[in-house]
TORTORTI-447025 format. One record per residue (C-alpha): residue number from 1; x, y, z. Coordinates in steps of 0.001 Angstrom, whole numbers, plus 500000, padded with zeros to 6 digits. Example, Ala and Ser with C-alpha at 12.3 -4.5 7.8 and 13.67 -1.06 7.14 Angstrom:
<sites>
 pos     px     py     pz
   1 512300 495500 507800
   2 513670 498940 507140
</sites>
This chain:
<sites>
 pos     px     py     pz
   1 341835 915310 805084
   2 342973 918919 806189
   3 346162 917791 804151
   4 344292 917207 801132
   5 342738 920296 801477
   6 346087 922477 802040
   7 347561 920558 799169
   8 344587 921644 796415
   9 344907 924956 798099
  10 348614 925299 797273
  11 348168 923547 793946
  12 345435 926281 792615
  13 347527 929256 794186
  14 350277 927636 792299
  15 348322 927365 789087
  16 347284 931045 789477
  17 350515 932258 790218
  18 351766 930805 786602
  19 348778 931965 785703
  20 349416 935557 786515
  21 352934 935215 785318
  22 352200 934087 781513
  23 349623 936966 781257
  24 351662 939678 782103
  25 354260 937967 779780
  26 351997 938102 776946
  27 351028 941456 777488
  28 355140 942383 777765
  29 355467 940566 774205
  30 352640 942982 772982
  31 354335 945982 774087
  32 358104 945082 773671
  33 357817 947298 770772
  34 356996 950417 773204
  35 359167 949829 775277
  36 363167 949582 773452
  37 362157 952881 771327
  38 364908 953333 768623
  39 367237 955721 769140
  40 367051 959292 767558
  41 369149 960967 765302
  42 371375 959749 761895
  43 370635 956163 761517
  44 372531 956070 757748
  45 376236 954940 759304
  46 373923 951906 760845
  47 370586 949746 760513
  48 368074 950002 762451
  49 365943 946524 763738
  50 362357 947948 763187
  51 363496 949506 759453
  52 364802 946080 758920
  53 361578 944402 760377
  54 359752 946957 757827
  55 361803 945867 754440
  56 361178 942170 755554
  57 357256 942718 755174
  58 357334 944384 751083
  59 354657 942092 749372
  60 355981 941561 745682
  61 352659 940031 745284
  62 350667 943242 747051
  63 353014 945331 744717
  64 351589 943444 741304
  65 348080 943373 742766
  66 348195 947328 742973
  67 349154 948034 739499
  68 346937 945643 738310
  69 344119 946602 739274
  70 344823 949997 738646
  71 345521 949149 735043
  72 342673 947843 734120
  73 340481 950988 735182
  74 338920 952588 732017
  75 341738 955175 731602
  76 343027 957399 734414
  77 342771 960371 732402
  78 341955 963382 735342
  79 339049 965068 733466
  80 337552 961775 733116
  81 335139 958961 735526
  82 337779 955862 735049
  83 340114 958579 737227
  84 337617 959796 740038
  85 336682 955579 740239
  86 340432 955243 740581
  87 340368 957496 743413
  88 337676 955681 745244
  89 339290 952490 744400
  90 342415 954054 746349
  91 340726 955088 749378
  92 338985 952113 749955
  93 342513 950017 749732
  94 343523 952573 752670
  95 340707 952599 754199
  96 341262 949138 756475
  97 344465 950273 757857
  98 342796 952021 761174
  99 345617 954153 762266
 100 345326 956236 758905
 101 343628 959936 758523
 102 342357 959328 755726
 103 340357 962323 753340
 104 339675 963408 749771
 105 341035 966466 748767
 106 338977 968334 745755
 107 339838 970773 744065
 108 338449 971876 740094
 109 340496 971860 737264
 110 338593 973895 733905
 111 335236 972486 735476
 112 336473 968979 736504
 113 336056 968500 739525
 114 339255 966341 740859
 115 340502 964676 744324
 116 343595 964190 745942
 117 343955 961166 748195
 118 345446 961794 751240
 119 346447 959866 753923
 120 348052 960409 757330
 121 350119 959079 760057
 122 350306 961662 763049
 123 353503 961891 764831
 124 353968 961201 768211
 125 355750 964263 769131
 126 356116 967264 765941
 127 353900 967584 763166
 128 356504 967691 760552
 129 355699 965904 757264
 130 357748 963413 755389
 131 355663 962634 752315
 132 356049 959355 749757
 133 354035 959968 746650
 134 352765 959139 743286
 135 350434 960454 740917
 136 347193 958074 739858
 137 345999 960010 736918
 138 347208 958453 733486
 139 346888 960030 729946
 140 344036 957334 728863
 141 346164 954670 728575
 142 346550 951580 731039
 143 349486 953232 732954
 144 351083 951150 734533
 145 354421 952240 735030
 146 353596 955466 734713
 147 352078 955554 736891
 148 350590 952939 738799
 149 354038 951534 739804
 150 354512 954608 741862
 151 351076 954518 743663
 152 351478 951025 744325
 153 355075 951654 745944
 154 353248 954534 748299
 155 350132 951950 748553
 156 352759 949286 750007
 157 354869 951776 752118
 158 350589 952654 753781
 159 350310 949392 754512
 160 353601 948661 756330
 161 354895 951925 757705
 162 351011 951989 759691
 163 352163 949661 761838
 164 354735 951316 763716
 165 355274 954741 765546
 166 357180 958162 764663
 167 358376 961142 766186
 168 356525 962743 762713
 169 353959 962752 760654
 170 353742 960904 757673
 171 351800 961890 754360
 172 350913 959116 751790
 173 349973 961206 748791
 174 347978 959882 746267
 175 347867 963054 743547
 176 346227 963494 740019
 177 346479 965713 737465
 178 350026 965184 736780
 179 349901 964673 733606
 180 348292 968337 732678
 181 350379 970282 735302
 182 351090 968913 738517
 183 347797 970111 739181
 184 346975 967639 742447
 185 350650 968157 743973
 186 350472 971192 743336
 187 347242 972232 745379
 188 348327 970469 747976
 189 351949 972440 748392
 190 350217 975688 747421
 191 347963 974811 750556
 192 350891 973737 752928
 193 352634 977029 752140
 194 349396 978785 752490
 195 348640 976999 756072
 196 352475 977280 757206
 197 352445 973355 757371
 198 356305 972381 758118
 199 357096 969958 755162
 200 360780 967595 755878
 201 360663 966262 752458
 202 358627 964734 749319
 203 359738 961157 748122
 204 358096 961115 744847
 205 358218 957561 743097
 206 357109 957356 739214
 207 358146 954873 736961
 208 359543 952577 738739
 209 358714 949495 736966
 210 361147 949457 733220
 211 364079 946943 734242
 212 364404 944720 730938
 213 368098 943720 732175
 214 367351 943544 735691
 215 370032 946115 736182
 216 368015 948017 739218
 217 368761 950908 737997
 218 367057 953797 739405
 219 368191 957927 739260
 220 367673 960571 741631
 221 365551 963334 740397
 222 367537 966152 743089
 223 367222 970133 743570
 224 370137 972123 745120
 225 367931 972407 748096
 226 367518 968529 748608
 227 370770 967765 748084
 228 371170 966299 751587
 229 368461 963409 750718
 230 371155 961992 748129
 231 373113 960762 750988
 232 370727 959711 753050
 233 369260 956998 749686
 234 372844 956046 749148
 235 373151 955223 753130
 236 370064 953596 752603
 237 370019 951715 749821
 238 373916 950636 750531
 239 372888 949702 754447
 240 370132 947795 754168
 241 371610 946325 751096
 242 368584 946893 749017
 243 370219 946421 745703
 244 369547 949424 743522
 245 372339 951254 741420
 246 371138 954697 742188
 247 372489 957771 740279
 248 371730 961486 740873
 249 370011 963640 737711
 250 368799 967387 738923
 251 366702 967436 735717
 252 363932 968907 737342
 253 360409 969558 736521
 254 359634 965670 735402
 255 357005 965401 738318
 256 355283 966601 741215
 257 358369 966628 743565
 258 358786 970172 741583
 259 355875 971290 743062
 260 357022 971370 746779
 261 360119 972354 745536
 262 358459 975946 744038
 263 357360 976616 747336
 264 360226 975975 749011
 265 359817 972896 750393
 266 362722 969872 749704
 267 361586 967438 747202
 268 362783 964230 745289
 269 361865 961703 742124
 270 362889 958192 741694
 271 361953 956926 738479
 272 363972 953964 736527
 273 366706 954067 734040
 274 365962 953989 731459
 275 362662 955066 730601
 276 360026 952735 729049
 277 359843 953142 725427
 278 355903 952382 726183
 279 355370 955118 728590
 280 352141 957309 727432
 281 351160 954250 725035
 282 348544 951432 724769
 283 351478 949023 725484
 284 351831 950708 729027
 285 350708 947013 730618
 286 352150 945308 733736
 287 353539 942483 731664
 288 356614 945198 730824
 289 357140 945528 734571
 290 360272 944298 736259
 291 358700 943459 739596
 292 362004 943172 741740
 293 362612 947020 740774
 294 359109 947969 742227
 295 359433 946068 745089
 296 363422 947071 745891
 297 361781 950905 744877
 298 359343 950655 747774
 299 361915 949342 750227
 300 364257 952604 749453
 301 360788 954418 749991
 302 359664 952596 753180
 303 363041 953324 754704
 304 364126 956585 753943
 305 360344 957963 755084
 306 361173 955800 758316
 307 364534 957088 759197
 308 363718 960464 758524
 309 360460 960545 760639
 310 362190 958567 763018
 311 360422 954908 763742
 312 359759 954759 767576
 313 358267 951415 767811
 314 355825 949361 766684
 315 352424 950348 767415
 316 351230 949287 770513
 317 348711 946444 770190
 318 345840 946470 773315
 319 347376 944229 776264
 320 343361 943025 776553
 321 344033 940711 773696
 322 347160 939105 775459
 323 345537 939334 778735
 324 341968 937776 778250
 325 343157 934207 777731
 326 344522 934466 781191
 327 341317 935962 783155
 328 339434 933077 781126
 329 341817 930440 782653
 330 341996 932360 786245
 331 337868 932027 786274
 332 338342 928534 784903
 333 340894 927385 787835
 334 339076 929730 790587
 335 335655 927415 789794
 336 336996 924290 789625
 337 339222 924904 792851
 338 336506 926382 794699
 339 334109 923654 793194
 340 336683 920880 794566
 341 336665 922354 797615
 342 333270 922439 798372
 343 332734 919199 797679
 344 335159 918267 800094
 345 333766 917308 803916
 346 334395 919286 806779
 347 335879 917898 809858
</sites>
């Protein structure tokens, strides 16, 4: 009998021991991402796994949902209600994605009042901002490639980009008033300026839906002073062989990239080539879309905002998760050992 008894003891400290081991395995899976950080520095000459991991996530069908839904809003004009719903409509898409700041930011416009929608990812070690943008306002028409398209692109790159870690800060900037004067941009650089807020770069996206052909093409809206971002796309879009024909156009003023770049900050545009003939029209609709160019726009987006604030990791999930099965199955085997044991008689 004393056998039998050492032999149940060894077979629950065996069952413990694995018991132990598959825990702190699971909680090693839930951290691997923590723990191989990417490395720093240029990433165009090569890919990075977690950018790739990122690309492999772009929802075509998240993409479509976004635009439309924003579409069928009562027209996005700023001054009017269908805009400000829009607005609530956006931060209530954001607002399940936990790791996100996430504020209005009013300002009035000739007694209107309007709102920004802002959302933030703080960095793990500088407070630099890399921004991807697009404006939400419309002219009172459906909008949606200009410029729903664009939100939905920054709406997608929210989602995914959420999910991981950077050395900075991203900004996911939702603006209106665009298509007055850059008004919502515009407040927002004007404040960053104001507050000495140290601003990396803009990635505006709008109108990036046109693509009868399904040619992919996309230009490069570029200043003198953000002439180093052309590389960096190319490096991008050629590396991670997203498939756009990208060209480079320094016609500037078309949106609210300008407005960072007036106060001195580096700013872009992507927007598709060539325009929609239905742009500022009733015919605006998401049945015009090309939905391969939005979704190959927001993986140009997604990447060049994560190489630039330099992806870390993913985010680290809580090791209780991967560790509670284990304590349930520890308390499980610890009972029915110590159960089996009692009822065993003493000699």
């Amino acid at each position: 009998m004393e056998d039998r008894r050492n032999t149940k003891k060894l077979a629950c400290a065996v069952l413990l021991s694995s018991i132990v081991f598959l825990s702190g395995f699971a909680i090693t899976l839930t951290q691997r991402g923590n723990a191989e950080p990417a490395l720093a520095g240029n990433k165009s000459t090569a890919t990075d796994p977690l950018i790739t991991e990122m690309l492999n996530k772009v929802s075509a069908s998240n993409l479509y949902s976004s635009i439309y839904d924003l579409q069928n809003f009562t027209g996005r004009d700023c001054e009017t209600q269908g805009c400000t719903n829009a607005s609530y409509y956006l931060h209530d898409k954001l607002a399940i994605y936990p790791r996100l700041q996430l504020r209005y930011e009013p300002f009035s416009y000739n007694g209107h009042q309007m709102y920004n929608v802002i959302a933030i990812l703080p960095g793990k070690t500088s407070q630099k901002q890399y921004i991807i943008s697009g404006h939400y306002d419309d002219v009172g028409n459906p909008g949606a490639d200009d410029d729903a398209s664009g939100v939905a692109v920054t709406l997608e790159a929210a989602r995914i980009l959420s999910q991981y870690e950077f050395d900075s800060t991203l900004v996911f900037g939702f603006w209106t008033g665009e298509e007055i004067a850059l008004l919502g941009s515009e407040y927002y650089a004007y404040n960053a300026s104001l507050n000495g807020w140290d601003i990396g770069a803009d990635l505006q996206f709008d109108m990036v839906g046109h693509d009868p052909w399904g040619n992919s093409n996309i230009t490069v809206d570029n200043y003198t002073d953000s002439g180093w971002l052309w590389p960096v796309l190319n490096g991008i879009n050629s590396g991670y062989g997203i498939g756009l024909v990208l060209d480079e156009t320094n016609e500037t003023g078309r949106s609210d990239h300008e407005s960072f770049h007036k106060r001195g900050f580096p700013g872009i545009m992507c927007i598709e080539k060539p325009l929609s003939p239905y742009y500022h029209t009733m015919q605006d609709t998401i049945d015009k879309l090309n939905m391969s160019l939005v979704a190959k726009s927001a993986k140009l987006g997604i990447a060049t905002i994560a190489q630039l604030a330099n992806v870390l990791s993913q985010a680290v999930t809580e090791p209780i998760a991967a560790v509670l099965p284990g304590v349930v199955l520890a308390a499980l085997f610890f009972t029915a050992c110590g159960n089996r044991m009692r009822s065993s008689p003493k000699h």
